[in-house]
C-alpha positions in Angstrom: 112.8 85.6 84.3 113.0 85.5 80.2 115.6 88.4 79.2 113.0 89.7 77.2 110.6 90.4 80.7 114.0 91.9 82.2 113.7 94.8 79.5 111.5 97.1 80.8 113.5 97.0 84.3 116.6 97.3 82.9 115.9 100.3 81.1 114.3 101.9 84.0 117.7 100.9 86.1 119.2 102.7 83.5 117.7 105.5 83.5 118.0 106.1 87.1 121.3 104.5 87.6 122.5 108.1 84.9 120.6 109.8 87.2 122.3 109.4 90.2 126.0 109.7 87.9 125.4 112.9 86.8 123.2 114.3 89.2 124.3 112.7 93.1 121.9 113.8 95.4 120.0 116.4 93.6 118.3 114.0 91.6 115.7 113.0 94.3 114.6 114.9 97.2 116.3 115.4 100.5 113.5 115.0 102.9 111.1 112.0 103.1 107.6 111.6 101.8 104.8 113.4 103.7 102.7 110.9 103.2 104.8 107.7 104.7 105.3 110.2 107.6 102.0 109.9 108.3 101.3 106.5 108.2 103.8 105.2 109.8 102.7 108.0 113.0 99.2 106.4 112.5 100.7 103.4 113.3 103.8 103.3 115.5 104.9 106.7 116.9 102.8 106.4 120.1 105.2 103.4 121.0 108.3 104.6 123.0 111.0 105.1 120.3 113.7 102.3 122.2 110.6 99.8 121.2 110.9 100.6 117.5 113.8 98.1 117.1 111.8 95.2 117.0 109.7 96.4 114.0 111.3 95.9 110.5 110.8 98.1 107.8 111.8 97.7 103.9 112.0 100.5 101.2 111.7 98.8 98.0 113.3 101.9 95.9 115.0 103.6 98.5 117.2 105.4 96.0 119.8 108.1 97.8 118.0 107.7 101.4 115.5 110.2 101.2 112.9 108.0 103.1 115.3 105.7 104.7 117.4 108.1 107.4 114.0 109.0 108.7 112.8 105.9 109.4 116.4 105.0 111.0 115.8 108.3 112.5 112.6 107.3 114.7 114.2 104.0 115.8 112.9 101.1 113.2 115.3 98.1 112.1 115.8 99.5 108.9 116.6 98.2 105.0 116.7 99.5 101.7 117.0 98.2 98.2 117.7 99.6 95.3 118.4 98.2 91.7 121.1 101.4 91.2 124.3 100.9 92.8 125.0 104.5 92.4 121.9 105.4 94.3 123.0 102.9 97.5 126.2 104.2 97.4 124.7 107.8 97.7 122.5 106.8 100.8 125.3 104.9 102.2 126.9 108.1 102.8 123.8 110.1 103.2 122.6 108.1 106.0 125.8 107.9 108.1 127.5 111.1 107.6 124.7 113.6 107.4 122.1 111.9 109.8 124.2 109.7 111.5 122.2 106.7 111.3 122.4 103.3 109.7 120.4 101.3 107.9 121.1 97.7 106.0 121.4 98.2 102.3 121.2 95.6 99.4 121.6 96.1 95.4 118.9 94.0 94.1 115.8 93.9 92.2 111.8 94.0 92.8 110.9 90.9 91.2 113.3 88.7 93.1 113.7 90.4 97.0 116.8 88.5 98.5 114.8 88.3 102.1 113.9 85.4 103.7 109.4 84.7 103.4 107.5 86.6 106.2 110.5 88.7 107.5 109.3 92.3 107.7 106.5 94.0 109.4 106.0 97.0 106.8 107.4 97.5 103.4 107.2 100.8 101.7 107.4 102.4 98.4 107.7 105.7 97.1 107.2 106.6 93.2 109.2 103.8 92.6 106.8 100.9 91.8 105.5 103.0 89.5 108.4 102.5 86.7 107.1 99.1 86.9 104.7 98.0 83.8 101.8 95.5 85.0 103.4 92.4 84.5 106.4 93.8 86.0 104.2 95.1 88.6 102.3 92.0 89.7 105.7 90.0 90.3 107.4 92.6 92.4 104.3 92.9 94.4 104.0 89.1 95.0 107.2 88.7 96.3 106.7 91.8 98.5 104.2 89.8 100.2 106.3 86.9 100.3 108.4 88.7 102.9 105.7 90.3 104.3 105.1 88.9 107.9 101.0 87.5 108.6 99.5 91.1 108.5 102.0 93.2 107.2 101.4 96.6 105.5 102.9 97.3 102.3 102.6 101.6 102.0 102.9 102.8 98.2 102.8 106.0 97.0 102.1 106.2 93.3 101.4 108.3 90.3 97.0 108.1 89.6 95.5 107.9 86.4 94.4 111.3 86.8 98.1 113.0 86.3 98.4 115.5 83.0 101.2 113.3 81.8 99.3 109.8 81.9 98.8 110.0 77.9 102.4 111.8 77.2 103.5 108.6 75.7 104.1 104.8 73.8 101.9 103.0 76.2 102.7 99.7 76.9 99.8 98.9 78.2 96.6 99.7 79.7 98.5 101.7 82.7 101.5 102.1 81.9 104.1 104.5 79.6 107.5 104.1 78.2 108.5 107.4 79.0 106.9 110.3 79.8 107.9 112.2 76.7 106.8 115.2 76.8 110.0 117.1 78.5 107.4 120.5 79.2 105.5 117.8 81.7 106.1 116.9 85.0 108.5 114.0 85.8 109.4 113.8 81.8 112.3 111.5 81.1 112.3 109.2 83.7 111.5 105.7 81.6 108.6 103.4 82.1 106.0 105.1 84.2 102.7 103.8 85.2 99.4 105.5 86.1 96.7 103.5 88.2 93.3 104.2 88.8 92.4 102.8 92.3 90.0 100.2 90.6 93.4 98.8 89.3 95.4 98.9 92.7 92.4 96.9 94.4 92.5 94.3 91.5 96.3 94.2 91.5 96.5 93.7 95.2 93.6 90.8 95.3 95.6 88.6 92.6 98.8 88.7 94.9 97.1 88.6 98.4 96.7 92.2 100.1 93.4 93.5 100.8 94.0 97.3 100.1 93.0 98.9 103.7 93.2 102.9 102.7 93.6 105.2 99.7 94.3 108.9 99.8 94.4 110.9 96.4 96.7 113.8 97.1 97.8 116.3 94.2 100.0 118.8 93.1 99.6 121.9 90.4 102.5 122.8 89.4 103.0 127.0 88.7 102.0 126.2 84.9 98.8 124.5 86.1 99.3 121.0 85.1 97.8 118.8 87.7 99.4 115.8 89.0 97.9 113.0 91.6 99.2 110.4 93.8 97.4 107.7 95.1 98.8 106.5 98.8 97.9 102.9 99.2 98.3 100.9 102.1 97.4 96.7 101.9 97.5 94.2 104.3 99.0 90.8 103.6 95.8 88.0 103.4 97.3 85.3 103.1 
């Protein structure tokens, strides 16, 4: 990859990688994603939890372990990556001395996943594809369906086009912000942010090979009224 494609990622790993410094664990939530909680009971909790082992999950993103001790938690083979080595090093002791779990944890980045092709059964995301600009976007998510096994889901949770904060901005392009920076809104300061319509997930998920299965809009009004949705994605791997 060209260093001047690497820009937009490096500046988002910057931005969280001071994040994590300056903050530790209270700059991301303690307690997983409602939504990932629910899809992966839609899809695996009626199994016996000792038969979880052979099912391997990914969070791209995992950040401080938020996600990832839960999904030790009910059994899965679990990894994480994370482009901040502050924010593995965080879930490294999140995981094992708070939950008492462990999971297999990697420094690395998106757009080149150091996994073997067709390796895990699930991969999931939580608002962290969504620092991504498109072009950024489309490689990560191709070579999240490179390790994708034959009919693998990839679950995302994402910021929709229908946030207050989606014009808050230098857009970069048709989806995508390089900061939010408006510091009144919410999530303001956290670098390159992207808002997609679900048009735009269905034709991002086609050009790399996922047939998008379900979308959920969920939102959230903050106490000053200022509205902000999600879109929670799951695709299957085509081909």
């Amino acid at each position: 990859m060209r260093s001047d494609q690497r820009a937009p990622i490096e500046h988002a790993m910057r931005v969280f990688d001071q994040q994590y410094r300056d903050r530790g664990m209270r700059s991301q939530r303690t307690y997983p994603n409602e939504a990932l909680i629910r899809f992966l009971a839609s899809r695996y909790f009626d199994r016996p939890i000792g038969d979880r082992a052979a099912i391997r999950v990914l969070e791209v993103g995992c950040g401080s372990g938020a996600n990832l001790w839960m999904i030790a938690k009910e059994g899965f083979d679990t990894h994480g990556i994370d482009s901040s080595r502050e924010g593995i090093a965080l879930a490294e002791v999140h995981l094992r001395e708070k939950w008492r779990v462990s999971a297999t944890l990697v420094v690395g980045s998106f757009a080149a996943l150091p996994y073997a092709d067709a390796c895990f059964d699930v991969v999931v995301d939580v608002v962290s594809l969504q620092h991504l600009n498109l072009t950024d976007s489309t490689v990560a998510l191709a070579d999240i369906t490179r390790v994708l096994k034959p009919d693998g889901a990839l679950f995302s949770h994402r910021l929709s086009d229908l946030s207050v904060m989606r014009e808050s901005g230098r857009r970069v392009d048709s989806a995508t912000l390089d900061n939010i920076s408006d510091a009144r809104m919410p999530l303001a300061n956290n670098g390159p942010t992207s808002f997609w319509s679900p048009d735009l997930a269905r034709g991002m998920y086609a050009r790399v090979g996922l047939a998008v299965e379900s979308m959920e809009r969920t939102g959230r009004t903050y106490p000053d009224g200022m509205f902000v949705e999600y879109l929670s994605l799951v695709g299957l791997k085509t081909r």
